[in-house]
Every structure is written in structure tokens, then in C-alpha cells.
Phi, psi and omega in degrees: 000138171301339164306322198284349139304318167317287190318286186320317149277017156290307200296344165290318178239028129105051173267157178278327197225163180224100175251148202201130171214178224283170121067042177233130156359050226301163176235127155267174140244125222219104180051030172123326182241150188278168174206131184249118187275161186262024159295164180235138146276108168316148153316297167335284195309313187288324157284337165301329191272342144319288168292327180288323172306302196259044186276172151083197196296352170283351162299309196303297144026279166289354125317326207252264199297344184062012147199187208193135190253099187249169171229105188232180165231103183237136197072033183059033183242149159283122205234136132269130190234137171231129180279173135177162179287154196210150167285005165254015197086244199252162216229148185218142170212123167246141165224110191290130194266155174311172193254344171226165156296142153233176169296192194277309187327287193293352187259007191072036171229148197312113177299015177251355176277025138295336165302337180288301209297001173256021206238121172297305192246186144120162197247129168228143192260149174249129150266127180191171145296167167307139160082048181242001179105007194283339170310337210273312219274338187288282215301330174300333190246318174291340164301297207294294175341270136020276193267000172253355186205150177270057176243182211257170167194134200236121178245158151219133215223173174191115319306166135345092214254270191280078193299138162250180188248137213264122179230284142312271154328132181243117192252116195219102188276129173256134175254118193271135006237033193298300188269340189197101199303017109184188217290318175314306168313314163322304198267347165302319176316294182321310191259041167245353184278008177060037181262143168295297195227144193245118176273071200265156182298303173213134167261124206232348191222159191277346169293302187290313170326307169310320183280316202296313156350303204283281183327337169267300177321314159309019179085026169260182151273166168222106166255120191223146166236185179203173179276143184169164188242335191230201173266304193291001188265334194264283197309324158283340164294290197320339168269307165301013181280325174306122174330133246254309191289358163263330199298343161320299184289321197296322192298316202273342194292310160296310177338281182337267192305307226305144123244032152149168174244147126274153148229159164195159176244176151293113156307147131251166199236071185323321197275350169272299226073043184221177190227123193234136170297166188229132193233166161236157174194129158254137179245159192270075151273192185286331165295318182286316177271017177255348177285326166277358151289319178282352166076037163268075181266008163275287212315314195325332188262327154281352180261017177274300162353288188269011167273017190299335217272313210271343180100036165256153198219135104350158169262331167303305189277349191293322184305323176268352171300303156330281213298338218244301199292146191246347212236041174297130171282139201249109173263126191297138192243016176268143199202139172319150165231112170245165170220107167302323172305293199210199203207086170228116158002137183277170206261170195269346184253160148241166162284025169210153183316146171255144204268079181329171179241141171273123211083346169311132160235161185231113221224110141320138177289325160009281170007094185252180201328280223296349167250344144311313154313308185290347202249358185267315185299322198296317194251000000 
């Protein structure tokens, strides 16, 4: 695919998101920042890597709607991709995904969000801005899931991000609107499938927010996200999405169910190179749910406060947790680059500092015995 050069240098200078539009500049993003390359993408070219993306009725589609939401994998990275229309014409944002799941240890997060992943029933929100990790930290808890319980487990997504692999657990992803023409359907579907834990991607209209609501009252998990800068900023959208004469029913209805909220941002960490979440976490004790019935979310931040005992975290103190922890994980970000497409070279950079391995020696072929002895004494 004419994409897969794109892809191969995003990947090269450790980006995170790739954006390319007709008769322009291409842009990453790098630890956070935008950085603008000097290639121009032609109109053509961007349209043709458009229609090979968008083939067959999604084209027609995207013509109808002026953009379009996918999931691929090129060069062995898992890419979300959005088409959409621009006044320079068509517009492309890949945002490159990790190359495998990890667990909370490895994604770097606080060992008390695993108590969500222990909760039978009941509703839990990942919250952040766009590009804060919330997908990685929702994969991240299905994981942890994955490998620790024998559950059913139904995700819906719009695309698709991270696949997973059936370890424990049994997983099974739908893609709106690839499996199900859209997320109310999905998830009316979903609790007809016998599922333990329900994944939904985004509550993005007040029918899923509503439905997901119903799914947690209903002897399931729910694991859901959204958009929001704080817990209490995700808990009042999520009530305040709802008609003003409900919003009563809606308030106790979250009460009932919560099991905890995350937000979280992004850090960056310089002497590593790495970008690590900063989280607030509320967990739904009798204070945090008796304050969202009553619809007091300016409180919300004080029972957080006064939650340290139950494993509620501040963005301060999780920052001094952050300042204190030494066992950060680094993840090697170097990964075969293959093409069923074309035969292009793996790239030479990675995105992190490289860790050496201990006890490795690295033996020229040149080399003859006797220098080979010597480099085995030496270490």
C-alpha cells in the first residue's frame, strides 16, 4: 500500500499519530509534539491511498459522510485510521498503536486499578482527553482480565484497536459498524451473548450511555470510556447528557453501579523517553456515591482527596507517586517490519532509549577463537 512508507517513517521517529493531507506538509506527533516533515503529500497520492483504504462501499460512504473510521495493520503496527474532507481536500490522521497488549505493570499504572478488574458486576469509566492512552489503559484491564479470570468477554469498538488473544478468558470483538450497524445495537446484542464483562469503546450518545447503565445494573462488568479532563468533569457529562426531568433517576442509577472512574494524562519522563500516564482515580465508595446522587460533582475532588485509605489517587499525589516509583517499564519498541505487499526493510530507529541485555556478548564473524576466549573471560 502507498501508505506503508508513511507508516514506516512515523515509526522510525517514534510517533505516536501521522497526519497527511492533500498538497501539504506531512506531521507526527513525537512525546507529545507536533513536528512537521518536509515532504508534501500530492492530492493524487493522498487520494489514491484514500480509495485503496476505503474500498468497495466504503468509498461510496465516505463520499456521503466526508469521513470514515478504520482499522489496519501495516508493517506489522496496528494503525487507527480516519479519512475525512479538508478545504485542501482529503485529510488522513493514523494514530500508531503498540505492537503488543500489556498488563497495568507494563503500561506503568498504579497496581490499585486492578481491584476494578476484580469487581463482578457494576460500571467502570476510563476517562482522559483525545491522545491520553485511554484505549491502551481499557486494553490494558482487559488484559489483566484475560490472564486472571475465566470470563466471557464482548467488546465493542468503533474501529477495532488492539486484538486480542483468547488466554484465560474468552473474547470476542465486534466492530461497529463492520458486525453491527451501530453501538445501541451492539450492546442490546451483547447481553443477549451471556457475557461476564461488557467493553464498550466510547459512550459517545445518551441511548449508549443509557444502555450501558441498564448493562451494569444487570449483573454485568462494563468497562467503558469517554471524553473528560477530570472524574468529576466524566461523571457530570455522563448525567448531564440525559433530559433535565431524568437526570434525578440517572444520578442514583450511576450511584448504584460505579465502580470506579479513572482520568488520566500523559507525562513525559526525559531520562527514560518515555511518555507514562498521570491518573486521578475515584473508586465508588458510600461517599463518592452518595455525592453523585445528590448531584454535587464540585465535591467530587474532595472525596477523592479524603479516599486515599480506600485507593483513590489525586493527580498531585498519583505525581508524587510517579516522582518516588524507580521500576519503570521501558518497552522496546523494536518490532519485525514485514509487508505481505511489498519487501521494505525494518526500520534502524526505535522509540526508546535501548536497554542493553546482561550477559549477552556480541561476537564478530572476523573474530578467531582466541579472541573469542578473551571476550568470554572478560565478561
Amino acid at each position: 500500500m502507498l501508505l506503508d512508507e508513511y507508516i514506516r517513517k512515523a515509526d522510525e521517529l517514534g510517533a505516536s499519530d501521522l497526519h497527511i493531507e492533500s498538497a501539504t506538509p506531512m506531521v507526527v506527533r513525537v512525546r507529545g509534539e507536533l513536528r512537521t516533515l518536509t515532504e508534501v503529500a500530492s492530492p493524487e497520492r493522498v487520494l489514491k491511498i484514500a480509495k485503496t483504504l476505503l474500498a468497495g462501499d466504503a468509498w461510496a460512504q465516505f463520499e456521503t459522510r466526508g469521513s470514515a473510521d478504520l482499522s489496519l495493520e501495516v508493517l506489522g503496527t496496528r494503525c487507527r485510521v480516519n479519512a475525512f474532507r479538508t478545504v485542501r481536500g482529503i485529510a488522513i490522521a493514523v494514530r500508531l498503536l503498540a505492537a503488543s497488549i500489556n498488563d497495568l505493570r507494563a503500561c506503568n499504572l498504579h497496581p490499585d486499578l486492578r481491584r476494578f478488574t476484580d469487581a463482578r458486576t457494576g460500571l467502570v469509566v476510563i476517562s482522559g482527553p483525545t491522545g491520553s492512552g485511554k484505549s491502551t489503559t481499557l486494553a490494558a484491564l482487559v488484559e489483566q482480565i484475560n490472564t486472571t479470570r475465566a470470563l466471557n468477554v464482548i467488546t465493542v469498538e468503533s474501529p477495532l484497536e488492539y486484538l486480542f488473544t483468547n488466554r484465560r478468558s474468552f473474547i470476542r470483538q465486534r466492530e461497529v459498524p463492520t458486525h453491527s450497524p451501530t453501538y445501541e445495537q451492539a450492546i442490546i446484542d451483547a447481553l443477549r451473548e451471556n457475557p461476564d464483562v461488557l467493553v464498550i469503546g466510547e459512550m459517545r450518545t445518551p441511548e449508549v450511555m443509557r444502555l450501558t447503565l441498564n448493562a451494569a445494573e444487570t449483573g454485568h462488568l462494563v468497562i467503558a470510556t469517554m471524553h473528560s479532563a477530570t472524574c468529576a468533569e466524566a461523571l457530570s457529562r455522563l448525567c448531564m447528557s440525559f433530559p433535565a426531568e431524568i437526570q434525578g433517576s440517572i444520578r442514583a442509577q450511576v450511584a448504584d453501579c460505579l465502580v470506579g472512574v479513572v482520568c488520566q494524562r500523559l507525562d513525559y519522563l526525559p531520562e527514560l523517553g518515555i511518555r507514562v500516564p498521570r491518573c486521578e482515580i475515584l473508586v465508588g465508595n458510600s461517599a463518592a456515591k452518595g455525592t453523585i446522587r445528590v448531584g454535587q460533582f464540585s465535591q467530587i475532588a474532595n472525596v477523592i482527596q479524603a479516599g486515599g485509605e480506600d485507593g483513590m489517587w489525586s493527580f498531585d499525589r498519583y505525581q508524587r507517586w510517579m516522582a518516588q516509583k524507580t521500576d519503570w517499564v521501558v518497552q522496546p519498541l523494536e518490532k519485525p517490519v514485514t509487508s505481505q505487499r511489498n519487501n521494505i526493510p525494518p526500520p534502524s530507529a526505535t522509540r526508546s532509549p535501548k536497554v542493553s541485555e546482561p550477559n549477552v556478548i556480541s561476537i564478530d564473524e572476523d573474530l578467531d577463537l582466541a579472541e573469542i576466549a578473551r571476550k568470554i573471560d572478560e565478561q
